[in-house]
N, C-alpha and C positions, 0 to 999 in steps of 0.2 A: 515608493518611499517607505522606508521601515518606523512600523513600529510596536508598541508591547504588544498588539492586540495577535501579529505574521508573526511574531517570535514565539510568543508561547503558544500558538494554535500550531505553528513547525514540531517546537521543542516536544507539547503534548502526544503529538502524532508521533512525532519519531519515537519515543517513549513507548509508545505503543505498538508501532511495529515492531520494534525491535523483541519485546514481548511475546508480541506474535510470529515473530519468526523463529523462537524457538520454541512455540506448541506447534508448529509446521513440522519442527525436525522430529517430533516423536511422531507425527502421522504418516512420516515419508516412511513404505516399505520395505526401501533400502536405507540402511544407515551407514552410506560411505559418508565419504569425505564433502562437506560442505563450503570450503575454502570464506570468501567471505562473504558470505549470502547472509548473514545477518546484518554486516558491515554496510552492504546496498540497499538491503531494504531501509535501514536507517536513514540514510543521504533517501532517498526515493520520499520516503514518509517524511521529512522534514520540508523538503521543496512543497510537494502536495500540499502539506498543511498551511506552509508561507501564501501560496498563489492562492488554493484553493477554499480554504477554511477563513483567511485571517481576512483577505480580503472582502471577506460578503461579513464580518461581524459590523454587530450594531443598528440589526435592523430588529430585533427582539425577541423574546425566547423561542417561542416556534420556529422562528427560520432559522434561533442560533442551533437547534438541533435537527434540521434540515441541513443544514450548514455540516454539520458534523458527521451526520450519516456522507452524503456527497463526497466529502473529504475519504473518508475511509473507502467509501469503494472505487472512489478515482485511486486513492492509493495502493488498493487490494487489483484494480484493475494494471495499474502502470507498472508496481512489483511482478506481477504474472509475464505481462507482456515483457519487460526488459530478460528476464530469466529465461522465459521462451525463444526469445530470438539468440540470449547465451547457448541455447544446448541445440538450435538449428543451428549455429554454427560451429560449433565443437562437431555432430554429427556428417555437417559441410564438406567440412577438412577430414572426414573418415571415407568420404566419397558415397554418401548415401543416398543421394540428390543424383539428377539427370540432368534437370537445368534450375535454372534458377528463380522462374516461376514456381516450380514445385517447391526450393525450398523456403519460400516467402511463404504457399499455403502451409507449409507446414507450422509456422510460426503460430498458426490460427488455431490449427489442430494440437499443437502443444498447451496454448493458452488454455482452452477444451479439457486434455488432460489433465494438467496441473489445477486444475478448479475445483473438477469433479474430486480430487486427491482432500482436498480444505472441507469437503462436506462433512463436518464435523460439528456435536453439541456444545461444545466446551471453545470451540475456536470462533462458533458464529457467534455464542453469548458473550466471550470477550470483546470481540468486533462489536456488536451492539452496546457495549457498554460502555466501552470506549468512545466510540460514536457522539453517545448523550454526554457525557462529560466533557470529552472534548471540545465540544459542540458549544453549550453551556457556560462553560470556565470563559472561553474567547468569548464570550457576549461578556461576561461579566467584566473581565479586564478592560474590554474595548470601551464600554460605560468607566469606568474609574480611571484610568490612564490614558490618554488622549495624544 
């Protein structure tokens, strides 16, 4: 069932990814072409924060920023993962793979990659801060808007 509390813990998150995935494209060593990977992590961090975030507000500040961390790194985790299995399969269709087990493990091994790429001061302190307000704001709403 919707309401203020999934919408704006969605709308914040996605907000915030979207943010974040443009400090991603200055850490990426190649600056090709990024098509609409900001556009996905958008949609990705919006759902997370519906399912993730809005559904647990209301149990009180502690958990609401437990609540908020959670949300961000399911989201940080489901954005890697969906983008990983993108470029096992662009690589797929290059014929890079032997079978198809390997390029499932590769998805792992990408995720691996692409994580260690985010190890950054300025990208984790956004994520953290993000996090707490996120976090936070959905308690607060979920207490006034019912």
């Amino acid at each position: 069932m919707p309401t203020a509390a999934k919408f704006l813990a969605g709308l914040m998150l996605a907000v915030l990814g979207w943010y974040a995935s443009e400090l991603v494209k200055g850490l990426m060593p190649e600056r090709g072409a990024f098509g609409n990977f900001t556009l996905w992590n958008t949609a990705i961090c919006f759902l997370v924060g519906w399912i993730t975030i809005g559904t647990r507000a209301g149990r009180g500040a502690s958990a609401a920023i437990s609540n908020g961390v959670t949300g961000v790194v399911a989201a940080l985790f489901w954005c890697l993962a969906v983008h990983s299995a993108n470029m096992m399969v662009d690589r797929a269709f290059d014929r890079r793979y032997d079978s198809m087990l390997e390029a499932v493990a590769a998805v792992f091994e990408l995720i691996v990659e692409n994580a260690a790429l985010l190890v950054d001061a300025n990208f984790i302190l956004t994520l953290v801060a993000g996090a707490v307000i996120v976090g936070y704001l959905t308690e607060v709403v979920s207490r006034h808007w019912r």
